[in-house]
N, C-alpha and C positions, 0 to 999 in steps of 0.2 A: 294559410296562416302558419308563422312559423311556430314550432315547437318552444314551449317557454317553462322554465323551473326557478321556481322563485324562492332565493333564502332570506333568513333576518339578517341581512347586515346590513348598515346604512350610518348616516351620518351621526344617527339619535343613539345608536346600538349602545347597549351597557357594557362595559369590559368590570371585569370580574375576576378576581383571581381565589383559585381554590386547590385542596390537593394538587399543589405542584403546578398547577397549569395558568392558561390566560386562556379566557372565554371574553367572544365581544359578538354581545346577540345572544339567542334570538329577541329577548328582550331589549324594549325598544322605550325612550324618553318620549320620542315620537313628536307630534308637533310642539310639545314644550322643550324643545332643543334650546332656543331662546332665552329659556329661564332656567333650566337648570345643567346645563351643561354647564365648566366650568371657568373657559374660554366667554361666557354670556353674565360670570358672578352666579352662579349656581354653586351645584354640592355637590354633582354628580360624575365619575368621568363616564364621559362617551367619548367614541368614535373618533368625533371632532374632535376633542382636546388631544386625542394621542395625533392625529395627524399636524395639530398647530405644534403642538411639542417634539415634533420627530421635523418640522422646517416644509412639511408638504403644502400648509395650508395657509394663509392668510386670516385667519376670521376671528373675530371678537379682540380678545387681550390676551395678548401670548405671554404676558407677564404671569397671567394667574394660570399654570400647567408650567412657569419656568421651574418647579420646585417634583416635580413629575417624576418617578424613580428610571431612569433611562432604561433601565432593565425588564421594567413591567412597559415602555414604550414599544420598543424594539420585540418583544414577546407579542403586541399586542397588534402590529402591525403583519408577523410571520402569521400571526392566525390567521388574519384574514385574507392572507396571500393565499394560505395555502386551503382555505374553504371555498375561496372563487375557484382555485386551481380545481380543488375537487367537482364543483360543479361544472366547469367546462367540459373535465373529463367525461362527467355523467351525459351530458348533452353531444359526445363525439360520435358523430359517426363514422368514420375510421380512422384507420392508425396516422393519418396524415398529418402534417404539425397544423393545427389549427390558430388561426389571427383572432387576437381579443380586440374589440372594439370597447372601448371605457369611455360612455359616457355618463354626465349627471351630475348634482353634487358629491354626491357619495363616491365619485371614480380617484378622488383624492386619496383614498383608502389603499389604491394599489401600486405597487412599485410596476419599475419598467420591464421588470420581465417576471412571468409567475413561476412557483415552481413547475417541473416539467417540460425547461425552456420555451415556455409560452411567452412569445413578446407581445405588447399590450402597446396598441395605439391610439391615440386620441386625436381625435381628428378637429379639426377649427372650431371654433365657440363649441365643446363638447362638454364644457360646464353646465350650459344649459340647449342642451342637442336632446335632450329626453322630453323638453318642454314645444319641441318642434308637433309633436300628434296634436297635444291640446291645442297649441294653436291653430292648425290650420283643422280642426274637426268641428265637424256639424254639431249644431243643438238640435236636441231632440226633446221630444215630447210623446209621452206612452197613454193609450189607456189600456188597459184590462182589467173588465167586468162582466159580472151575469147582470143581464138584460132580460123584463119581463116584457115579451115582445107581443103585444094584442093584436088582432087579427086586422091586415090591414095596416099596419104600423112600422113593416121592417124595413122598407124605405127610409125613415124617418129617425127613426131609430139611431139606424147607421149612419145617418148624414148627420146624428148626433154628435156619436162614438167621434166620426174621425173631424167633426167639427172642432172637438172638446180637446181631441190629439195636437190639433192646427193650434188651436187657442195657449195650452201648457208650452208649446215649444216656442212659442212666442213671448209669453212670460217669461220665457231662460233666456231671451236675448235672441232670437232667430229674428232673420229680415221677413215680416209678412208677404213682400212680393217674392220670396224666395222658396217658402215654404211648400213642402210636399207631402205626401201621403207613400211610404217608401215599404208599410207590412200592413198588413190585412189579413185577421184570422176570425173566421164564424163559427164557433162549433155551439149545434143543439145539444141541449141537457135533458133527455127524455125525463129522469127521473126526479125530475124536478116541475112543481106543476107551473104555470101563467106559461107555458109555453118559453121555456126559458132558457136562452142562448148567450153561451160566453160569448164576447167580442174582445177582441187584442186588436189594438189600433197603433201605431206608430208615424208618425211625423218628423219631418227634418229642415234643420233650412241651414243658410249661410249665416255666421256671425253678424248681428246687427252692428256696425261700424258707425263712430263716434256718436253713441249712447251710454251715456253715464250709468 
């Protein structure tokens, strides 16, 4: 797996100005991007609106951010150049010039090249290239519970457990003929009385296709 560091910036991010500076993040509008950002007829600026006001982005009404102080844009945008810059940095492992790959909504946020002449690519539908895992990923279904398991019973039990695993990942939409049994964990709880053993069950299947 690769190594992954994760900051607040994003499309929802607050820009802020205080002492002198422009902060955008780590506070976040978050899924109410919609409603109140100000690109959406909201109150708030985010992220978004400095990118429609600075000509990066397309979205909502760029009329409401036309009145934007260019100055608090342009500030607002070096931040966040230079906070991915910094986390690249942090994630190098050597001194070799390192390729940014920008994808997502939020890649709108970055110019074409970051500080520390880092150039920044975006490769074909990279708007929604982040949405590429969800799509093609498994549904899953968990259990883990203590089990009061009676004597004569842990057969049964367990054909429970990963019955119930099978059943929940079907419920999220997994195809029943596809479904599997992919983890399996038994541990006895001595000090616990009826004989009593955690079970962790996990199930998987493939996207149940054209189900509403």
């Amino acid at each position: 797996m690769p190594d992954v560091l994760s900051i607040g910036i994003g499309g929802g991010s607050l820009v802020a100005e205080g002492n002198g500076q422009v902060t955008v993040g780590p506070r976040s509008v978050g899924y109410r991007l919609t409603e109140e950002a100000l690109v959406f007829g909201g109150r708030t600026v985010t992220a978004t609106d400095i990118a429609v006001a600075a000509g990066r982005a397309e979205v909502g009404d760029a009329d409401a951010v036309a009145d934007l102080d260019p100055t608090l844009v342009k500030a607002a945008l070096a931040r966040v150049a230079a906070d991915i810059a910094d986390a690249v940095e942090r994630m190098r492992t050597s001194p070799d010039p390192l390729p940014v790959v920008a994808v997502g909504g939020g890649s709108i946020l970055l110019p074409d090249d970051l500080p520390g002449s880092l150039a920044v690519h975006r490769p074909e539908n990279f708007a929604v290239a982040n949405a590429i895992g969800a799509a093609i990923a498994q549904v899953g279904g968990e259990v883990d519970r203590v089990y009061a398991i009676d004597p004569g019973r842990r057969d049964a039990v367990v054909d429970e457990a990963r019955q119930e695993a099978v059943d929940r990942a079907i419920a999220a939409g997994a195809d029943p003929a596809a479904v599997r049994i992919v983890d399996f964990d038994e541990v006895p709880i001595p000090y616990l009385p009826g004989n009593a053993t955690r079970i962790r069950c996990k199930a998987v299947g493939d996207l149940r296709l054209g189900v509403a």
